[in-house]
N, CA, C and O atoms as a printed pandas DataFrame, in Angstrom:
     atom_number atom_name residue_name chain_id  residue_number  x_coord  y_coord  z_coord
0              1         N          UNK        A               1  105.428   42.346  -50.307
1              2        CA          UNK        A               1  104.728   42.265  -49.047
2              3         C          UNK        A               1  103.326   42.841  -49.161
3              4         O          UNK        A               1  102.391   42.279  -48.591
4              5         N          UNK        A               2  103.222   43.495  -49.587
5              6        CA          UNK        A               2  101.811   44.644  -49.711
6              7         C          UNK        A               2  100.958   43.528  -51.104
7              8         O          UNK        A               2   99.744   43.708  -51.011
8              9         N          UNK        A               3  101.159   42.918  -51.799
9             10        CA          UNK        A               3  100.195   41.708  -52.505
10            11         C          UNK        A               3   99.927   40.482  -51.717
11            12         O          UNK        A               3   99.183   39.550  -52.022
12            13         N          UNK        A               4  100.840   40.671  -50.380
13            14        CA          UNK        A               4  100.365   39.541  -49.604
14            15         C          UNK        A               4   99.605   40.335  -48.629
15            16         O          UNK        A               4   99.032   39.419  -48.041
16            17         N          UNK        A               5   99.463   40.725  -48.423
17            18        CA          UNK        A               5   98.339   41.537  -47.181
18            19         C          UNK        A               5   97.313   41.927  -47.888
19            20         O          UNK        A               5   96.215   41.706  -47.377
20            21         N          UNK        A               6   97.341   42.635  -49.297
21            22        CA          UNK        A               6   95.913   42.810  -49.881
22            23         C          UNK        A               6   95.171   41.354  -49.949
23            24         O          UNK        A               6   94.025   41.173  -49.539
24            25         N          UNK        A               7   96.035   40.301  -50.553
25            26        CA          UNK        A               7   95.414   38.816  -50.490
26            27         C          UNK        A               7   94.668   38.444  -49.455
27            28         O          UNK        A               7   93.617   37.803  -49.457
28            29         N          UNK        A               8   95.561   39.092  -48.161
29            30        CA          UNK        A               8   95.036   38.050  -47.029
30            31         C          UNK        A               8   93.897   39.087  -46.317
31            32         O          UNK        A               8   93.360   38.809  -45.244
32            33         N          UNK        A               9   93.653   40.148  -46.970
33            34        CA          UNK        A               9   92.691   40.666  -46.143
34            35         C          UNK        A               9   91.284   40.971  -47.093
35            36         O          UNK        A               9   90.248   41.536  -46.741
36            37         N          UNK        A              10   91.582   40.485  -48.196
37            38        CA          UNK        A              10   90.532   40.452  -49.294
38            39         C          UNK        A              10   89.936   39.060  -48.693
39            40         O          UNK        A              10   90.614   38.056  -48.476
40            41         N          UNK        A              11   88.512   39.197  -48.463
41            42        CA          UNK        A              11   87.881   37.654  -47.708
42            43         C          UNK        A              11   86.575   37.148  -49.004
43            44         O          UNK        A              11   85.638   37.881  -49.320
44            45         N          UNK        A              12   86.807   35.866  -49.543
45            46        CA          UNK        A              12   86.406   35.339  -50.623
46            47         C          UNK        A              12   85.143   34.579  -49.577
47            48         O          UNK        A              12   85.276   33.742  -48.685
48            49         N          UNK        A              13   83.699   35.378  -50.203
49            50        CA          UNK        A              13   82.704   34.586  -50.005
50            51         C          UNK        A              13   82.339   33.488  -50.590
51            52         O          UNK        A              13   82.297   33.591  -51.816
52            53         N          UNK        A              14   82.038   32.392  -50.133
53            54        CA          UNK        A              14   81.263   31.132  -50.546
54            55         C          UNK        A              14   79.714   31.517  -51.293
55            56         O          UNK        A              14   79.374   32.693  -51.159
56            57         N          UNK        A              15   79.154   30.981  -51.748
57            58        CA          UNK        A              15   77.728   31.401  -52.828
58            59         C          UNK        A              15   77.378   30.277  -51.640
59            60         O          UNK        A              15   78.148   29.355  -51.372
60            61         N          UNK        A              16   76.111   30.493  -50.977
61            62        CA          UNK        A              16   75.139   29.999  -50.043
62            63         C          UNK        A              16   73.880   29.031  -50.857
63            64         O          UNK        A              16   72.912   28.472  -50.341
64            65         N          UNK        A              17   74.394   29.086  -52.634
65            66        CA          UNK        A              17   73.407   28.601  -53.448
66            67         C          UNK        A              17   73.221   26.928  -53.099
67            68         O          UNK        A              17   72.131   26.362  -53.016
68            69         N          UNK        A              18   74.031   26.541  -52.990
69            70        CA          UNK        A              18   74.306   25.015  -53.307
70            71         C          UNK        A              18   73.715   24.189  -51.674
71            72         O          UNK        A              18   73.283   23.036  -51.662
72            73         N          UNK        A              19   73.834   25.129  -50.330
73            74        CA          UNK        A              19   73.532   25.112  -49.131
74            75         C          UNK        A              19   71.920   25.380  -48.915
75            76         O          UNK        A              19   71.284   24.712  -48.100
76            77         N          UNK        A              20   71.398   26.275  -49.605
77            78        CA          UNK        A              20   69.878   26.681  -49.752
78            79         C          UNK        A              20   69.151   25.630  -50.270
79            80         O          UNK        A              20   68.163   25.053  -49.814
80            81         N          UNK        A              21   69.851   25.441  -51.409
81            82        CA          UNK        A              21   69.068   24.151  -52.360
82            83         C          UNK        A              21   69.013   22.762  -51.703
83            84         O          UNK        A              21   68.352   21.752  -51.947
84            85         N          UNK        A              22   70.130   23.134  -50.598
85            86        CA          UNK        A              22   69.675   21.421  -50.247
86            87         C          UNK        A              22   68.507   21.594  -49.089
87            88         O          UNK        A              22   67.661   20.736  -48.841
88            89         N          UNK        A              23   68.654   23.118  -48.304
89            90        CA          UNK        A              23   67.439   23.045  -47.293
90            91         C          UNK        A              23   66.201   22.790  -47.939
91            92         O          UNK        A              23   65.208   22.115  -47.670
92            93         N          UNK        A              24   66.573   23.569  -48.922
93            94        CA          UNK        A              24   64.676   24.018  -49.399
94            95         C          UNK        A              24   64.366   22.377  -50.164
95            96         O          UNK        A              24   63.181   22.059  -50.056
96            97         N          UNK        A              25   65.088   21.519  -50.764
97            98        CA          UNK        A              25   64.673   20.899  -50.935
98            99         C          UNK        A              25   64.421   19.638  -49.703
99           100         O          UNK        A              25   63.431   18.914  -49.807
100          101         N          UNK        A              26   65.144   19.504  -48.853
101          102        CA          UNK        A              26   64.757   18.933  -47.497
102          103         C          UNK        A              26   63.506   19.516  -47.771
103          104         O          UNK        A              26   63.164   19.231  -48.918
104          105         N          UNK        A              27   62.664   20.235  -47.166
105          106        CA          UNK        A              27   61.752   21.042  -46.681
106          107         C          UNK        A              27   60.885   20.715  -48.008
107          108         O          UNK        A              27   59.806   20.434  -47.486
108          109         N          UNK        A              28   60.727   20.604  -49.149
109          110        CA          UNK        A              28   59.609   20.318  -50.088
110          111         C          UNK        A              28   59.716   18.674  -49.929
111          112         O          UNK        A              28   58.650   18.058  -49.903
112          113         N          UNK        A              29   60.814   18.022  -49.834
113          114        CA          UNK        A              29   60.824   16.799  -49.460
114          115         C          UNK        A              29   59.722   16.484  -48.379
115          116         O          UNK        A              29   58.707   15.813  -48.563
116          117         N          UNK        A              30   59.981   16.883  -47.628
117          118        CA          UNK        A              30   59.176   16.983  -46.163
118          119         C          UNK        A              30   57.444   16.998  -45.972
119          120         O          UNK        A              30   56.558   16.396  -45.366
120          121         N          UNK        A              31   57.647   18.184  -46.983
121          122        CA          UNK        A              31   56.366   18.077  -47.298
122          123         C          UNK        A              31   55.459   17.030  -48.083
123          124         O          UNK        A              31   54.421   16.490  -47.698
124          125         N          UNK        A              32   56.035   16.913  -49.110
125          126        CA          UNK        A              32   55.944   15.789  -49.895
126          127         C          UNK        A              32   55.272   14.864  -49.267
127          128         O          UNK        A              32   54.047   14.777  -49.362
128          129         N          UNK        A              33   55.991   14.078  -48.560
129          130        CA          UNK        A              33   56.066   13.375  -47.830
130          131         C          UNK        A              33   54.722   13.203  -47.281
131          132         O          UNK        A              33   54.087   12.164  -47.460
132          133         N          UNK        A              34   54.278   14.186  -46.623
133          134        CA          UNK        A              34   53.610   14.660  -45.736
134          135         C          UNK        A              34   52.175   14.129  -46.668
135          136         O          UNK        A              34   51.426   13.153  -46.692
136          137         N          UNK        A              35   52.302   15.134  -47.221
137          138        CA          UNK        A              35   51.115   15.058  -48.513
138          139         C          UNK        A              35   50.345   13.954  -49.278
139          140         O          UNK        A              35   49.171   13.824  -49.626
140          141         N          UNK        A              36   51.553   13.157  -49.412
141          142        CA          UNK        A              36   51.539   11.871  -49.924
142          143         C          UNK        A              36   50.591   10.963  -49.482
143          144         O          UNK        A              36   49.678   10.348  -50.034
144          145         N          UNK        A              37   51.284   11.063  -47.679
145          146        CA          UNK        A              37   51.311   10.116  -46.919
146          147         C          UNK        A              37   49.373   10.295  -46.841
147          148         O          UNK        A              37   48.755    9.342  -47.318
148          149         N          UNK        A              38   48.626   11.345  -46.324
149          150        CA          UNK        A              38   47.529   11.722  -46.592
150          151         C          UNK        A              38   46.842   11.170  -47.552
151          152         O          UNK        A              38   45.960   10.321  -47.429
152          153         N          UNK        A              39   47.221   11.623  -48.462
153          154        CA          UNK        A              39   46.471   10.686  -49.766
154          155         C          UNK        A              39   46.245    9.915  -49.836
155          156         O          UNK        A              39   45.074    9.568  -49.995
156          157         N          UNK        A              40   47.432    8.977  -49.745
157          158        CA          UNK        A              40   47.491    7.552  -49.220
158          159         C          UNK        A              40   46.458    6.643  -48.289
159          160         O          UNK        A              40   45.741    5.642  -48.279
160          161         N          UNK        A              41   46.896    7.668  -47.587
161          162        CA          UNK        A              41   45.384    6.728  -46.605
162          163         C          UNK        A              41   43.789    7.257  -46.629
163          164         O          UNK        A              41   42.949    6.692  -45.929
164          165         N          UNK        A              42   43.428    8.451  -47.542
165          166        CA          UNK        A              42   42.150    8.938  -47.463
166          167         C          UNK        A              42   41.740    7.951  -49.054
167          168         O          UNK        A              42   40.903    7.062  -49.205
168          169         N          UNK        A              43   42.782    8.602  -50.122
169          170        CA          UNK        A              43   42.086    8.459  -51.848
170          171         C          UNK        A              43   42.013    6.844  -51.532
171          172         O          UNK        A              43   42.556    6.371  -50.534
172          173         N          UNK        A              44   41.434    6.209  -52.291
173          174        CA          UNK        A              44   41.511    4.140  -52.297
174          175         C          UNK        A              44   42.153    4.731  -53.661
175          176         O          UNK        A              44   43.369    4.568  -53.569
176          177         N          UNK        A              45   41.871    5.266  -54.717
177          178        CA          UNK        A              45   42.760    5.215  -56.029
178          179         C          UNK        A              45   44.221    5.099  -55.663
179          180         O          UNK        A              45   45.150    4.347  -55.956
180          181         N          UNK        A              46   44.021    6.233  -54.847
181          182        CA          UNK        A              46   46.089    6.768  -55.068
182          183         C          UNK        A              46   46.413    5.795  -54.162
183          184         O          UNK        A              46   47.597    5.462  -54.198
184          185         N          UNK        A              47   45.337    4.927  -52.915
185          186        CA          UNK        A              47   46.225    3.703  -52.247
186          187         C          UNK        A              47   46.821    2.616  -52.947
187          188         O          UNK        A              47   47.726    1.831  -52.663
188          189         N          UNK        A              48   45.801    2.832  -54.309
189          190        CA          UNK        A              48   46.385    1.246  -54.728
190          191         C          UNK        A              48   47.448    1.413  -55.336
191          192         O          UNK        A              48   48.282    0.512  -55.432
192          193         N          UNK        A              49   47.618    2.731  -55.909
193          194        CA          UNK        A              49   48.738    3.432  -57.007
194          195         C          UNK        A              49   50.121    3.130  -56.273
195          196         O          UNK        A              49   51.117    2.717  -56.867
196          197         N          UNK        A              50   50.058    3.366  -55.026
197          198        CA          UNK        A              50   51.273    3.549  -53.756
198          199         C          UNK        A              50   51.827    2.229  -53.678
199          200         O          UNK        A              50   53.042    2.032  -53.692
200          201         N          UNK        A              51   50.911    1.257  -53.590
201          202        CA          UNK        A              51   51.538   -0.046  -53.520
202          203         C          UNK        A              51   52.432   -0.146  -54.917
203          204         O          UNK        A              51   52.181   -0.278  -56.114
204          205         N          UNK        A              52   53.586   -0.012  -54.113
205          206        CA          UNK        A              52   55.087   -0.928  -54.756
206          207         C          UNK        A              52   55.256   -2.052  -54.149
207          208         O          UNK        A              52   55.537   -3.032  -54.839
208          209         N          UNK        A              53   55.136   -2.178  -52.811
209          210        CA          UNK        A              53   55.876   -3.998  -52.080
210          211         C          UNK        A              53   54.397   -3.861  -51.331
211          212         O          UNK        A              53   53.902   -2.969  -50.642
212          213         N          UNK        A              54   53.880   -5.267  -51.824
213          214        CA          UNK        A              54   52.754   -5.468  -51.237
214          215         C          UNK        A              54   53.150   -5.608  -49.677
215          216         O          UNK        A              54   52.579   -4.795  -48.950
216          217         N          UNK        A              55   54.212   -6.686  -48.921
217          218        CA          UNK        A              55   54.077   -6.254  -47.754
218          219         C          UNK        A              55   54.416   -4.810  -47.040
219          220         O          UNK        A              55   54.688   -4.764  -45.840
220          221         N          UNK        A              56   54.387   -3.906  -47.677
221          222        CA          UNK        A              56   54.638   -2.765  -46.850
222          223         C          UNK        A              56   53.766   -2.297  -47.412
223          224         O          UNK        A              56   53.485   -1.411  -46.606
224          225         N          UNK        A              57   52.821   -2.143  -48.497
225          226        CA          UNK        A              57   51.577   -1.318  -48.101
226          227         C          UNK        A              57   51.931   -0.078  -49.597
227          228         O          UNK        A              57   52.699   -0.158  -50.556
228          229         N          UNK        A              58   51.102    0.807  -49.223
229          230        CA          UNK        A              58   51.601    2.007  -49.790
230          231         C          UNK        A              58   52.516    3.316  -49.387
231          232         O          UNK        A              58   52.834    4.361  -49.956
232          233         N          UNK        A              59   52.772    2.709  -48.103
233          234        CA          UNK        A              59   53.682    3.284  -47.362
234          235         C          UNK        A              59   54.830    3.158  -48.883
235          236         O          UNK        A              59   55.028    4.128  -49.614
236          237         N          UNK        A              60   55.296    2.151  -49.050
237          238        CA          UNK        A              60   56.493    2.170  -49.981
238          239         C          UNK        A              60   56.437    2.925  -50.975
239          240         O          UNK        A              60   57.410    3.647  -51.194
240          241         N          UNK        A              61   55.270    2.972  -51.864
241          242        CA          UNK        A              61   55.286    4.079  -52.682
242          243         C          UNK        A              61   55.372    5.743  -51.977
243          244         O          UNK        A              61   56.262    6.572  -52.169
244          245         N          UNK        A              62   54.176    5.874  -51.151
245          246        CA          UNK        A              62   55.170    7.157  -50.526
246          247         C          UNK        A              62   55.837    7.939  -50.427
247          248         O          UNK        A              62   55.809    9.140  -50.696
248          249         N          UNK        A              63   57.190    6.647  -49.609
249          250        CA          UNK        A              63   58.348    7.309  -49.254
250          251         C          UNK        A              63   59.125    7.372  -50.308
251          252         O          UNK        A              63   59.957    8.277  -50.355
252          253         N          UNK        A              64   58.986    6.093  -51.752
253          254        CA          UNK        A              64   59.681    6.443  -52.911
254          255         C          UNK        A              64   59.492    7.844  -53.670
255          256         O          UNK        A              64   60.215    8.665  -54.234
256          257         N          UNK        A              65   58.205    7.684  -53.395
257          258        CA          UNK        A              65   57.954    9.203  -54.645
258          259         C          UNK        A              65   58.510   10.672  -53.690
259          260         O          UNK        A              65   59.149   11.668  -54.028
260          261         N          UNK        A              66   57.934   10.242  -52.419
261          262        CA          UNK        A              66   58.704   11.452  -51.541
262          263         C          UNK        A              66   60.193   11.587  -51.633
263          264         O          UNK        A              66   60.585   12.732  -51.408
264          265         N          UNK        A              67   61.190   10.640  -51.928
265          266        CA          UNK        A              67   62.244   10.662  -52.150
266          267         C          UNK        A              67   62.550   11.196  -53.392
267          268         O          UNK        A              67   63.413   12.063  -53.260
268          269         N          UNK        A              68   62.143   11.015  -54.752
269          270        CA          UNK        A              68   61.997   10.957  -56.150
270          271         C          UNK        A              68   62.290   12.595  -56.111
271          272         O          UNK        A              68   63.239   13.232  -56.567
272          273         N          UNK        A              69   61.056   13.043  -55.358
273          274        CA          UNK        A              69   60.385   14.540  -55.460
274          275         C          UNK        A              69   61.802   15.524  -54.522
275          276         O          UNK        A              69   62.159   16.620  -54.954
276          277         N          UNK        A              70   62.325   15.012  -53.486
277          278        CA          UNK        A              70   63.516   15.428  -52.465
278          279         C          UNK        A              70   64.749   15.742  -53.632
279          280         O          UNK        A              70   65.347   16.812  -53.745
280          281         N          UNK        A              71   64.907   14.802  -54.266
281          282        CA          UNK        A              71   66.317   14.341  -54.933
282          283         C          UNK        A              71   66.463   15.308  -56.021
283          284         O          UNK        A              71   67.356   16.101  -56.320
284          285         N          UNK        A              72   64.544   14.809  -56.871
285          286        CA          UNK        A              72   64.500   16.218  -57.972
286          287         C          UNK        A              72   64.551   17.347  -57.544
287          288         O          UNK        A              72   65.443   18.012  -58.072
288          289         N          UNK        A              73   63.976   17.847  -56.815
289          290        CA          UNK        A              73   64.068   19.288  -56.050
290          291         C          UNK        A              73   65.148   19.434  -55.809
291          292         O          UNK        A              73   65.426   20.551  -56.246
292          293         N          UNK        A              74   66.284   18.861  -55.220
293          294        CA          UNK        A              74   67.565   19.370  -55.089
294          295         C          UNK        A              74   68.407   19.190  -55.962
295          296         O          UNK        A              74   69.466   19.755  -55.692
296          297         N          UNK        A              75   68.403   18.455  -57.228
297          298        CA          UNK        A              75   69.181   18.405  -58.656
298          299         C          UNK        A              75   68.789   19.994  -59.179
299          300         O          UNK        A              75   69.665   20.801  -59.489
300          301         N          UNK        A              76   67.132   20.342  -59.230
301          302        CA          UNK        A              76   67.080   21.645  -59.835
302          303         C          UNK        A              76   67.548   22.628  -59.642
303          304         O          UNK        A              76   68.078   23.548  -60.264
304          305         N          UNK        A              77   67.120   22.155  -57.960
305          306        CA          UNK        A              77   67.729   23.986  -57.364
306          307         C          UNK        A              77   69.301   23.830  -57.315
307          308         O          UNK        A              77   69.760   24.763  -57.974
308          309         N          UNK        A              78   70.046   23.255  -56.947
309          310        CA          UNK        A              78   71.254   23.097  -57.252
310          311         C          UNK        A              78   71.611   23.030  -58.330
311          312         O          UNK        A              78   72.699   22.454  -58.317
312          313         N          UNK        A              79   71.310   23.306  -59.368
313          314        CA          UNK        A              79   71.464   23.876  -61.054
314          315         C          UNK        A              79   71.310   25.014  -60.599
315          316         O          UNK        A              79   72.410   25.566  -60.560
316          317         N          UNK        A              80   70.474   25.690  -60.214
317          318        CA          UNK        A              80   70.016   27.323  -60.523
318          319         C          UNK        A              80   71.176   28.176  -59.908
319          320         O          UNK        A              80   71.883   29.098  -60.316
320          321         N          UNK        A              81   71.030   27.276  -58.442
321          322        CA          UNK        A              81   71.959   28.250  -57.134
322          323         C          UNK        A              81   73.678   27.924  -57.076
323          324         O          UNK        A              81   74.390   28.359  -56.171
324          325         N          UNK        A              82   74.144   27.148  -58.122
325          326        CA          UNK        A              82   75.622   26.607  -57.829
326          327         C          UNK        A              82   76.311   27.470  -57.580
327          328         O          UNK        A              82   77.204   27.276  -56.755
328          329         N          UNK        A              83   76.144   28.877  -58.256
329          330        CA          UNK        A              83   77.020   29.673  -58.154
330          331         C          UNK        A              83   76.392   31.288  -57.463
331          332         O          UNK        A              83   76.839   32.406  -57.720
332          333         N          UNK        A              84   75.630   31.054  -56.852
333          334        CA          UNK        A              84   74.872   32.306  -56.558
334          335         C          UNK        A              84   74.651   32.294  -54.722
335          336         O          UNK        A              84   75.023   31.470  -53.887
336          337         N          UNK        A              85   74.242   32.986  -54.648
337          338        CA          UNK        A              85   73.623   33.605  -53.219
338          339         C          UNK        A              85   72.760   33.741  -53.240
339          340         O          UNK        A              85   72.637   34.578  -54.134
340          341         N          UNK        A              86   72.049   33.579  -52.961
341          342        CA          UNK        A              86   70.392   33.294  -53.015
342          343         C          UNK        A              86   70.108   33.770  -50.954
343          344         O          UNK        A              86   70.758   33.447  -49.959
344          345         N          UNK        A              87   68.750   34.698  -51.144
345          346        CA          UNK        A              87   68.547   35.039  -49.633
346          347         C          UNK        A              87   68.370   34.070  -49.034
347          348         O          UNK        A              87   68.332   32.847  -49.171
348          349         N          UNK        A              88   68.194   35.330  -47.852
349          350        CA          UNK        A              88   68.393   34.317  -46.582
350          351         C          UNK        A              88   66.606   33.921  -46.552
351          352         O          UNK        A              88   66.483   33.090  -45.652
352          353         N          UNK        A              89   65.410   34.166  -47.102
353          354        CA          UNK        A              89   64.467   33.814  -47.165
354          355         C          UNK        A              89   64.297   32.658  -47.028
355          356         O          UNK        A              89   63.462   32.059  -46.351
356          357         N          UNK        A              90   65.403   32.158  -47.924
357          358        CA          UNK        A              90   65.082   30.711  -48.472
358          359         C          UNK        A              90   65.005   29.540  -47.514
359          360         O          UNK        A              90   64.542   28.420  -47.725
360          361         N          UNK        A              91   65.679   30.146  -46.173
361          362        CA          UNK        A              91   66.046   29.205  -44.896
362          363         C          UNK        A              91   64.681   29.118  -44.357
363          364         O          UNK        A              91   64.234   28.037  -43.973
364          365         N          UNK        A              92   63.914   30.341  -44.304
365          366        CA          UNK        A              92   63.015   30.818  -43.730
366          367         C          UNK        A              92   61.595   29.795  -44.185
367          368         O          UNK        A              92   60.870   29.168  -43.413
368          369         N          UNK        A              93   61.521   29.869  -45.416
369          370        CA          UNK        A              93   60.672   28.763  -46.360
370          371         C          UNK        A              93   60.927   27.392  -46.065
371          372         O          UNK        A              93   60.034   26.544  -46.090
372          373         N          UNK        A              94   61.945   27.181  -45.827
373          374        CA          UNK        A              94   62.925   25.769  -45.777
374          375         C          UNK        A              94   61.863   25.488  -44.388
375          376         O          UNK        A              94   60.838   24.808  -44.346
376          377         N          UNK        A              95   62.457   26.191  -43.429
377          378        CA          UNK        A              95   61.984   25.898  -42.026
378          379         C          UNK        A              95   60.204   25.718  -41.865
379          380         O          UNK        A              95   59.737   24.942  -41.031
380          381         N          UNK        A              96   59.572   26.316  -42.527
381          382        CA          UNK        A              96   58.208   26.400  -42.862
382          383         C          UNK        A              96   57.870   25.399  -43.330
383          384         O          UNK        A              96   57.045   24.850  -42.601
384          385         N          UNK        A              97   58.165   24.665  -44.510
385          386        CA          UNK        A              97   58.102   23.465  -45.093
386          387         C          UNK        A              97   58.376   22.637  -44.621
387          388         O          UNK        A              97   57.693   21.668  -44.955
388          389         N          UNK        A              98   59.507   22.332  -43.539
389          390        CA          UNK        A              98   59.902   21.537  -42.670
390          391         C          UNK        A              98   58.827   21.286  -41.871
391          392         O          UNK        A              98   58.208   20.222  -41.864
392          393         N          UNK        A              99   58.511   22.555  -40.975
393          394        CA          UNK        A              99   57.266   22.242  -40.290
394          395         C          UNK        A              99   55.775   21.839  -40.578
395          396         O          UNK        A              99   54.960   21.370  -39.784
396          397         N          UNK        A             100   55.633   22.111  -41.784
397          398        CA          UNK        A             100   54.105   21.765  -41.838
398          399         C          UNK        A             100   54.324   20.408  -42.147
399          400         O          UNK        A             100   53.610   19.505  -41.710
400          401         N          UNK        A             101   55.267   20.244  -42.869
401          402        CA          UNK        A             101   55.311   18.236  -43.181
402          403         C          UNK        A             101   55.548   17.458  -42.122
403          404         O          UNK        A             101   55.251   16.265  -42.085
404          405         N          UNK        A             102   56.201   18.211  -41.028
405          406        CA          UNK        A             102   56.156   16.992  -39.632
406          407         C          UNK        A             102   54.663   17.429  -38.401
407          408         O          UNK        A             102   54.247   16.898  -37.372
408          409         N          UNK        A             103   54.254   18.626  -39.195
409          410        CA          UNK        A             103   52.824   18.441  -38.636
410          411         C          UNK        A             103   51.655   17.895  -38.844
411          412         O          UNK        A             103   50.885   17.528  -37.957
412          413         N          UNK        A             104   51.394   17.785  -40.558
413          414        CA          UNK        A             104   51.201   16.794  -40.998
414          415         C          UNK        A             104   50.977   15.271  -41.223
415          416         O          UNK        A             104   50.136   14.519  -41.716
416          417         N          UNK        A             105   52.278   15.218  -40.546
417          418        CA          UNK        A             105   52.064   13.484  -39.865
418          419         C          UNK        A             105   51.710   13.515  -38.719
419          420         O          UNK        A             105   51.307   12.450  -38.252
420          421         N          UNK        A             106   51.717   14.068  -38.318
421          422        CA          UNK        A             106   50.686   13.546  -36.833
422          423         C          UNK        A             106   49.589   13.169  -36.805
423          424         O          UNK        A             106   48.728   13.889  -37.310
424          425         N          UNK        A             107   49.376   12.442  -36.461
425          426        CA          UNK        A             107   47.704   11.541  -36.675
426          427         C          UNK        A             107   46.465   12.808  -36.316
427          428         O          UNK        A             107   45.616   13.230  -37.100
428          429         N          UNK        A             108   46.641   13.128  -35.212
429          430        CA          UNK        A             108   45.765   14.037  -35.249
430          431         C          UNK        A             108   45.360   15.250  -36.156
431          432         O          UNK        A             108   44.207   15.619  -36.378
432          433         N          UNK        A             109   46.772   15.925  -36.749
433          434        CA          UNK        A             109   46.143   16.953  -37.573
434          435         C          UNK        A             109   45.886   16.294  -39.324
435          436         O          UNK        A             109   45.229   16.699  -40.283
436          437         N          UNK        A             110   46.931   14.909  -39.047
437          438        CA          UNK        A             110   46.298   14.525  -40.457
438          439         C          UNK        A             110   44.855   13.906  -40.545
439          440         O          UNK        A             110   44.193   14.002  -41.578
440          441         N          UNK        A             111   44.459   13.355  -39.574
441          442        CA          UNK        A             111   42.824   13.159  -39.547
442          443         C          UNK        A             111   41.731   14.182  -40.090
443          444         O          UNK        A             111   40.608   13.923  -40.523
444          445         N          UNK        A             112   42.459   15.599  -39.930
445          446        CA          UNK        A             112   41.374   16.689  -39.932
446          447         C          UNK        A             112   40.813   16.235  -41.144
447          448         O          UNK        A             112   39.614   16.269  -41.420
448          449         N          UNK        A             113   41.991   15.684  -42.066
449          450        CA          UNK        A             113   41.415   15.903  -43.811
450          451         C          UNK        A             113   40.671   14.903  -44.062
451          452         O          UNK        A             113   40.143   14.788  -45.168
């Protein structure tokens, strides 16, 4: 009886690694994105570079490489963090990155550049 009560009151944490890695890479995704998308319409080099499907523009390149960059970012960090805990910072960054890439697209603050 007493190896079943130490069991059940011993509480097995989860590693938050594998959960972080996917925010933070959302969030560099995001940015990405963001970044891209800028380029895109200021550089004429990197516009023509972007074109993958001529009817969609360079929009398609873009969102591919913004994807490319999402997917890699979360293959890495999900190597590093599989088994770890990693702070709570990382949410914090996540959320930051999140935001500047959907501020970013807004026509208005992306005009500034």
């Amino acid at each position: 009886m007493s190896a079943q009560s130490s069991s059940s009151t011993e509480m097995q944490t989860l590693p938050n690694g594998p959960g972080s890695a996917a925010l933070l890479a959302a969030g560099i995704g995001a940015l990405m994105l963001a970044i891209l998308a800028i380029a895109g319409d200021k550089i004429l080099w990197f516009k023509s570079m972007m074109i993958f499907s001529k009817p969609t523009g360079p929009l398609s390149g873009v969102t591919t490489c913004a994807i490319a960059a999402w997917l890699i970012a979360w293959w890495i960090l999900d190597r590093r963090w599989r088994r770890r805990s990693v702070s709570s910072r990382v949410s914090v960054v996540a959320l930051v990155l999140l935001g500047l890439g959907f501020l970013l697209t807004f026509p208005p603050i992306a005009d500034l550049f």
